[in-house]
C-alpha positions in Angstrom: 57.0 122.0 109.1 57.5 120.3 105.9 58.2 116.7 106.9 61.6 115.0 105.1 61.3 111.5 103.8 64.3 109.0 103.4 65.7 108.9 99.7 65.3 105.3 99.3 61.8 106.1 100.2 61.1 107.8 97.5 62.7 106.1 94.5 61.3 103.2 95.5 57.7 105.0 95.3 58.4 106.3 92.0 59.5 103.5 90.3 56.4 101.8 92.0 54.1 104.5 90.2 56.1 104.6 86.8 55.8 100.8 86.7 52.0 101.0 87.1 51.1 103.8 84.4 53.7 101.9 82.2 51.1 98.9 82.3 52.1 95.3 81.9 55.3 94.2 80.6 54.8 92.5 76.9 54.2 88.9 76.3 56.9 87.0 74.6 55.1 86.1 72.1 54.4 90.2 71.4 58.1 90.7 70.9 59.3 90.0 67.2 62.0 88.7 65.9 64.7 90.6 63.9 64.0 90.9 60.5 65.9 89.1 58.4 67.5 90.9 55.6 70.1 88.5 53.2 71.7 90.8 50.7 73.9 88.7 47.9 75.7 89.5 44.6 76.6 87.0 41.6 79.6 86.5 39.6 81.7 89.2 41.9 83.8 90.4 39.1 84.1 94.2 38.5 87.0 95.5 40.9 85.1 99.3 41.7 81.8 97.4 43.0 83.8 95.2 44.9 85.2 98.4 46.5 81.7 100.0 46.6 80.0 97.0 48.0 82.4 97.0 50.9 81.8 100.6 51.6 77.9 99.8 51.7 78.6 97.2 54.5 81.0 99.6 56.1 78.4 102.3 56.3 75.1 100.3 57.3 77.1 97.2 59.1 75.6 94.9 56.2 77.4 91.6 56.1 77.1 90.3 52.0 77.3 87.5 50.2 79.7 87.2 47.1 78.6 84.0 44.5 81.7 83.8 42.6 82.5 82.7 39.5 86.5 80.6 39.5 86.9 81.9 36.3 87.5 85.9 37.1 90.6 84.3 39.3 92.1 83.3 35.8 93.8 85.6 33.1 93.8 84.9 29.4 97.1 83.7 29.9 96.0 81.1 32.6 92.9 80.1 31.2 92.9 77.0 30.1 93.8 75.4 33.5 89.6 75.5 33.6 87.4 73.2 31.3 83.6 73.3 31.7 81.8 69.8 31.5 81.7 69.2 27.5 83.4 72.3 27.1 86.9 72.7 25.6 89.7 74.2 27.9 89.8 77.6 27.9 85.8 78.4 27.7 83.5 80.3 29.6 80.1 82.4 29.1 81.2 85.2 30.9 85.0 85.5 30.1 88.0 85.9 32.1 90.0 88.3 34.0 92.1 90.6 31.6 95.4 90.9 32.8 97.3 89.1 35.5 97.2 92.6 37.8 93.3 92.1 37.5 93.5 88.8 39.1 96.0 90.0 41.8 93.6 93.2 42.8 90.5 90.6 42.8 92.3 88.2 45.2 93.0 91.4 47.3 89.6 92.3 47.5 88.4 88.6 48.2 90.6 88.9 51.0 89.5 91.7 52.6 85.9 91.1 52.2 86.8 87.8 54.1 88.2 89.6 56.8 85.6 92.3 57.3 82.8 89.3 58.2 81.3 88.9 54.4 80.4 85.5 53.1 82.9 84.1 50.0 80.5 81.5 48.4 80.2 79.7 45.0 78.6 80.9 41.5 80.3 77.9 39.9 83.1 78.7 37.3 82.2 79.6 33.5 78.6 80.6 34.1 77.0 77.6 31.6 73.3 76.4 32.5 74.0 73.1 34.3 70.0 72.6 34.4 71.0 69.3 32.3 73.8 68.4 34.4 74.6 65.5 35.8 75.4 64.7 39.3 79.3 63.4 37.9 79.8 66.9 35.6 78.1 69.5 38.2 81.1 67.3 40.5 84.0 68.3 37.9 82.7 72.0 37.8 83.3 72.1 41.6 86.3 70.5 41.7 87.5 72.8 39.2 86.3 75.5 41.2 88.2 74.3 44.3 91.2 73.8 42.7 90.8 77.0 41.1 90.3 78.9 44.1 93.2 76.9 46.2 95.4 77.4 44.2 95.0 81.0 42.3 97.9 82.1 43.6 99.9 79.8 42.4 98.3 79.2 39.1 99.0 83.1 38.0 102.4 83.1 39.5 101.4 85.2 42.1 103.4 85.5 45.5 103.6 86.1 48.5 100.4 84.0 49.0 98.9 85.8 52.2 98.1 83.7 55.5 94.9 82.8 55.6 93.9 82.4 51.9 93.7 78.9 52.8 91.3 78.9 55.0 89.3 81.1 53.1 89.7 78.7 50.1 88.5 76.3 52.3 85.2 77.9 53.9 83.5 78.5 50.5 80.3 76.4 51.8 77.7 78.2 49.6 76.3 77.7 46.2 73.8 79.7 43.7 73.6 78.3 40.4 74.1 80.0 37.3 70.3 81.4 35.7 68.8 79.5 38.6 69.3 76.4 36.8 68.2 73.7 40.2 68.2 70.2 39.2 68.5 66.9 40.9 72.2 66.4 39.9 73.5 69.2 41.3 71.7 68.8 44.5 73.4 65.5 45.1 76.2 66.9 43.9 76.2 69.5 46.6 75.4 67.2 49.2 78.3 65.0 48.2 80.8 68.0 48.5 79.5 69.1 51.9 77.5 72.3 51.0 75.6 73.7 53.7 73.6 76.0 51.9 72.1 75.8 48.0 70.7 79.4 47.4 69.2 78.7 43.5 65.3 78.4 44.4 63.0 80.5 43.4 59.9 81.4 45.8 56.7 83.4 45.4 57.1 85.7 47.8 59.3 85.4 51.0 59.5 81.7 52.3 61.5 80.9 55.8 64.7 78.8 53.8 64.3 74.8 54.5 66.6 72.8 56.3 67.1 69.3 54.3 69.0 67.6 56.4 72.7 68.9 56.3 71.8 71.6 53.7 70.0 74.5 53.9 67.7 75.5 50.7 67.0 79.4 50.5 64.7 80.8 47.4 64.9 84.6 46.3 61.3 85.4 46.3 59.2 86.8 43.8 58.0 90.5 44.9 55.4 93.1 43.6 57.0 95.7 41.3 55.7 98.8 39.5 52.2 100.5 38.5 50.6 96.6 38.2 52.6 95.0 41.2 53.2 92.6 39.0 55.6 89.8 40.5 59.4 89.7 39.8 62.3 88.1 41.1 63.9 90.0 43.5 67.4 90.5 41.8 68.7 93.5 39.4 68.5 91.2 36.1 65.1 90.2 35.8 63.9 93.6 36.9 66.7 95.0 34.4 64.8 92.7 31.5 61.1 94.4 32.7 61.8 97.8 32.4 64.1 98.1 29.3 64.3 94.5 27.7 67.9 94.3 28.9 68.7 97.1 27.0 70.5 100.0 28.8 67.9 103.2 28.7 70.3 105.7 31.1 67.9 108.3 30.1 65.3 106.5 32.1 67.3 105.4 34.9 65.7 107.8 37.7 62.1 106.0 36.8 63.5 102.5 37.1 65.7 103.5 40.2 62.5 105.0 41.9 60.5 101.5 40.8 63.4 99.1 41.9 64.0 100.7 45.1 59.5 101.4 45.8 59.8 97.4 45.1 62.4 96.5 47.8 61.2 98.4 50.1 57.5 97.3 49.9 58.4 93.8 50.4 60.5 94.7 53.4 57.5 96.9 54.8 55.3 93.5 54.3 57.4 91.4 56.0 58.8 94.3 58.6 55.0 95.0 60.0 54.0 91.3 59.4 55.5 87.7 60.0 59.2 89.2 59.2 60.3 85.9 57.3 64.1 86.8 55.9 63.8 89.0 52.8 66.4 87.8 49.8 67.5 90.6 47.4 70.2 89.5 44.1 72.1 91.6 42.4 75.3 91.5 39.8 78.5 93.9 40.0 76.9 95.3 36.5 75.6 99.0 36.5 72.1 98.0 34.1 70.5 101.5 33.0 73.0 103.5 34.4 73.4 102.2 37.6 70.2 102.5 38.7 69.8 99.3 40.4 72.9 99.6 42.9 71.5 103.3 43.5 68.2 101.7 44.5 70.1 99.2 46.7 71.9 101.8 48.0 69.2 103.6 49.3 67.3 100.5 50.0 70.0 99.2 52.4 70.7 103.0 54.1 67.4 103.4 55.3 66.8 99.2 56.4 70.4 98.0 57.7 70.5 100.6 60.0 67.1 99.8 62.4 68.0 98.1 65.8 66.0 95.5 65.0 66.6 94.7 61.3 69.9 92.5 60.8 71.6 92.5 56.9 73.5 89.4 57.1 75.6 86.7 55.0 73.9 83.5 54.2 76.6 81.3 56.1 75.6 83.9 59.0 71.6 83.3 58.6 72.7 79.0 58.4 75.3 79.3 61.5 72.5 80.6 63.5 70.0 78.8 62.5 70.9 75.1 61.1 70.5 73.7 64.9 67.0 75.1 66.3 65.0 75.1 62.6 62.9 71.9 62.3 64.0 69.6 59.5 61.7 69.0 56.4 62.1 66.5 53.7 62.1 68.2 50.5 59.5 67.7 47.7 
């Protein structure tokens, strides 16, 4: 007679046995952290990559950055209300919005990036190298860009002004300068307007960002690219200037594609299987050789975002989690 043993009995036996042949449970220190993954674009001005950024972050539950620059909240008509240190009114390297409607479907797409959890931070106004700046004129570009930004609405003749633009106005705590261009000035500048994050350094290879005191220093590394792994910035322009000399070759474009995207996801891999410090990527809402670059990123950000323990966040998300528990370092 086959002898019948309480229930309880046995689960309790089997999760005995299934806890022994599964072995010891991991150390701490054997469990990694997320990776890190901070994904940014400069300048924020073509209306369609706004769009397609969005959808990215939609589809991979990215969170971006978006560095931009005052002046694409301005029309012709409106431009002169920004002047550039020694600059006349009405000046900037990279132009201005078109039409009025340009500036209205702009502010509509800062708003909803806002509301969809993406980071609205700073690329100055006119996009001039403030390298030579000093701490008094890098102070007059940001006023202008606040005053800009408060009051775009306004400014174009815009209205209703939606709830809540305010508060966005208000939240830009962010900066990456134009070309990279660090220098003293604007870091006390920064400091002085309550920035809790300068994003303009430059690293070779990943670096874990730095807290200096109440600001947070981040560096997009330099990573290995193509046949010679030769180290480039990781953003679309300088990789742009290496394969084509800034030169759109669309005929090319698959090549460069295939290289920009091997590049990314090489220096993810590294840091992925290794000490998973955050990985920076830059890019620009210009399609360079055909739109290879965004393709890449595309791809890039598919496959990554996507793991359960890979996180593609905003930089005011990577300093709201970590400004209180990293150590602070004096910088040098």
């Amino acid at each position: 007679m086959t002898k019948a043993f309480p229930v309880s009995a046995f689960v309790s036996a089997s999760l005995v046995a299934s806890s022994a042949m599964a072995g010891p449970a991991p150390k701490v220190e054997d469990i990694k952290k997320p990776q890190i993954v901070l994904i940014s674009f400069d300048g924020a001005h073509d209306l369609a990559q706004w769009q397609r950024s969005r959808e990215l972050a939609a589809r991979t539950g990215a969170r971006f950055t978006y560095f931009l620059s005052c002046v694409f909240l301005l029309s012709r008509e409106t431009r002169s209300s920004y002047q550039a240190p020694g600059k006349s009114a009405g000046k900037s390297n990279v132009g201005f919005a078109m039409t009025r409607q340009e500036v209205v479907d702009r502010l509509g797409q800062i708003n909803l990036a806002a509301s969809e959890g993406h980071d609205i931070a700073s690329h100055a106004c006119g996009h001039f190298d403030g390298g030579k700046w000093s701490k008094a004129e890098w102070t007059k570009e940001f006023d202008a860009f606040s005053t800009i930004m408060r009051d775009a609405y306004r400014i174009n003749g815009i209205s209703p002004e939606p709830d809540g633009w305010a508060r966005i106005a208000a939240s830009v705590k962010g900066f990456r300068a134009p070309y990279l261009s660090d220098s003293k000035g604007l870091t006390a500048a920064l400091r002085d307007r309550g920035f809790a994050y300068n994003a303009s350094g430059v690293s070779r290879g990943p670096e874990e960002p730095r807290l200096d005191g109440s600001m947070m220093d981040f560096a997009l590394p330099e990573i290995p690219e193509g046949p010679s792994e030769r180290r480039i910035i990781a953003m679309d322009y300088n990789l742009f200037v290496r394969h084509s000399g800034g030169v759109d070759k669309p005929a090319e474009a698959a090549k460069y594609e295939s290289r920009a995207y091997g590049a990314f996801r090489k220096a993810f891999d590294t840091q992925y299987e290794g000490g998973r410090i955050p990985l920076q990527i830059g890019f620009h809402f210009t399609l360079m050789n055909d739109g290879a670059y965004w393709r890449a990123l595309e791809r890039f950000a598919g496959e990554v975002c996507v793991k359960a323990d890979v996180e593609c966040i905003s930089y005011a998300d990577y300093v709201g989690r970590q400004k209180d528990t990293v150590p602070v370092q004096t910088g040098g």
